[in-house]
C-alpha positions, 0 to 999 in steps of 0.5 A: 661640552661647555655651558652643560648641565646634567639633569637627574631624575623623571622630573628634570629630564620629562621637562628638557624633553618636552621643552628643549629636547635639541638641547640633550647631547644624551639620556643616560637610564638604567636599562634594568628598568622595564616599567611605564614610567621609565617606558613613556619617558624613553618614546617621549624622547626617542619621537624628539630626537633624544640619543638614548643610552641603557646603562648600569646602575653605577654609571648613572650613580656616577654621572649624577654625582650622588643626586638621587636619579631615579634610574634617568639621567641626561647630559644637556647645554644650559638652558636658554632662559632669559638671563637679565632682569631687562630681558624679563620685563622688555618682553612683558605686556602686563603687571611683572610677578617676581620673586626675589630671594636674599640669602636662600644657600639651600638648593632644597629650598630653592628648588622649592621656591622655583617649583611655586614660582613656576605653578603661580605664574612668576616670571623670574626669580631674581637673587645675589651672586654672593651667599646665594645657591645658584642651579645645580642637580639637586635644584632641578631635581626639586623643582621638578622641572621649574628649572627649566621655565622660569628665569633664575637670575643672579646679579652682582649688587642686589640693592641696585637691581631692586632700585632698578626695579623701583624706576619701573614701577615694581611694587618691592614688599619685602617680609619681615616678622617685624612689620605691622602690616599683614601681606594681605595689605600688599597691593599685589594687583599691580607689578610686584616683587615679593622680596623673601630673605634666609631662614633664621637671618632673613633679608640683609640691611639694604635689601630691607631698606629698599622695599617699599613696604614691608609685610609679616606672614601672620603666625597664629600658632606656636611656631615664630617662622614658616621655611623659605619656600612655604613663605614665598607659596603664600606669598605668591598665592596671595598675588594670584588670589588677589589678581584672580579677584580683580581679574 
């Protein structure tokens, strides 16, 4: 099947079911397994039309292709999500919310980010093609079923989409351990993009250069750096928070 994904593990596969079940060629499950969670899975998507295969331990070993399955693996065409930064913000009707990720090559961390993105209400989460992880089982499997909701869009030249960003108005607040002003000098009531760079190197040259302002997570302890992931959660939260309080 071309263009198709495999999706291991409750998470993943609960989403495609709820959001796309058409898209499943197949569901793949241990068919030792006899509990309520495998059980409530299997009418979900037996009621959506899902073809269902009970198959050994190994297969599924095999087919997921040492991503840790739970016993639920599914076969399905990539998801339809929005696939440019334009399509994002054409269909928006208030301030845009994106997470951009310079550099992040751990799909744990990606998985993660996605996981908040989705909970926080971002509406894409934009990175390079290049020393970028792109969406692969291990991701989905983090994100617990984020993958499935919110854009993930990798571009060719970053520094152009951020400027491309800038001619519509996004506010780019890059963080940098550097900065003299806190995040919570951001003004993120307005259309943000918080723009986070790898762990240890963090945001490239270019991509610091083009942020509008840049911003540290204030560190109060001994540790000098908070993972990616738990960056962006703050981040994010604080748009939330500040958005909530104008609301």
């Amino acid at each position: 099947m071309s263009e198709s994904q495999v999706l291991a593990g409750f998470h993943a596969v609960n989403a495609r079911v709820k959001h796309d079940p058409d898209s499943i060629s197949g569901l793949y499950f241990d068919k030792s397994r006899h509990d309520k969670r495998m059980q409530s899975l299997l009418n979900k998507a037996e009621f959506a039309g899902v073809k269902l295969y009970g198959v050994e331990a190994q297969r599924l070993d095999g087919l997921a292709k040492g991503v840790r399955h739970q016993g639920v693996v599914a076969l399905a065409k990539a998801s339809p999500l929005a696939v440019t930064v334009d399509e994002v913000l054409d269909l928006l009707e208030g301030p845009a919310f994106l997470l951009v990720l310079d550099g992040v090559t751990d799909p744990h961390n990606l998985g993660a980010c996605l996981r908040t993105a989705d909970a926080a209400g971002v509406h894409a989460v934009i990175a390079p093609k290049d020393k970028a992880v792109s969406i692969n089982a291990t991701v989905q499997r983090v994100a617990c079923g984020a993958a499935e909701t919110v854009p993930y869009i990798m571009v060719t030249n970053l520094a152009r989409t951020l400027r491309a960003l800038k001619e519509r108005d996004v506010l780019l607040v890059g963080t940098d351990d550097q900065a003299s002003d806190t995040m919570y000098a951001a003004d993120a009531t307005g259309s943000i993009a918080w723009v986070m760079g790898a762990e240890g190197k963090g945001m490239r040259r270019l991509t610091k250069e083009t942020c509008d302002v840049l911003v540290n997570i204030p560190m109060l302890g001994s540790v000098e750096s908070l993972n990616v992931s738990v960056a962006s959660a703050v981040c994010l939260y604080e748009t939330v928070r500040q958005r909530s309080q104008k609301g």
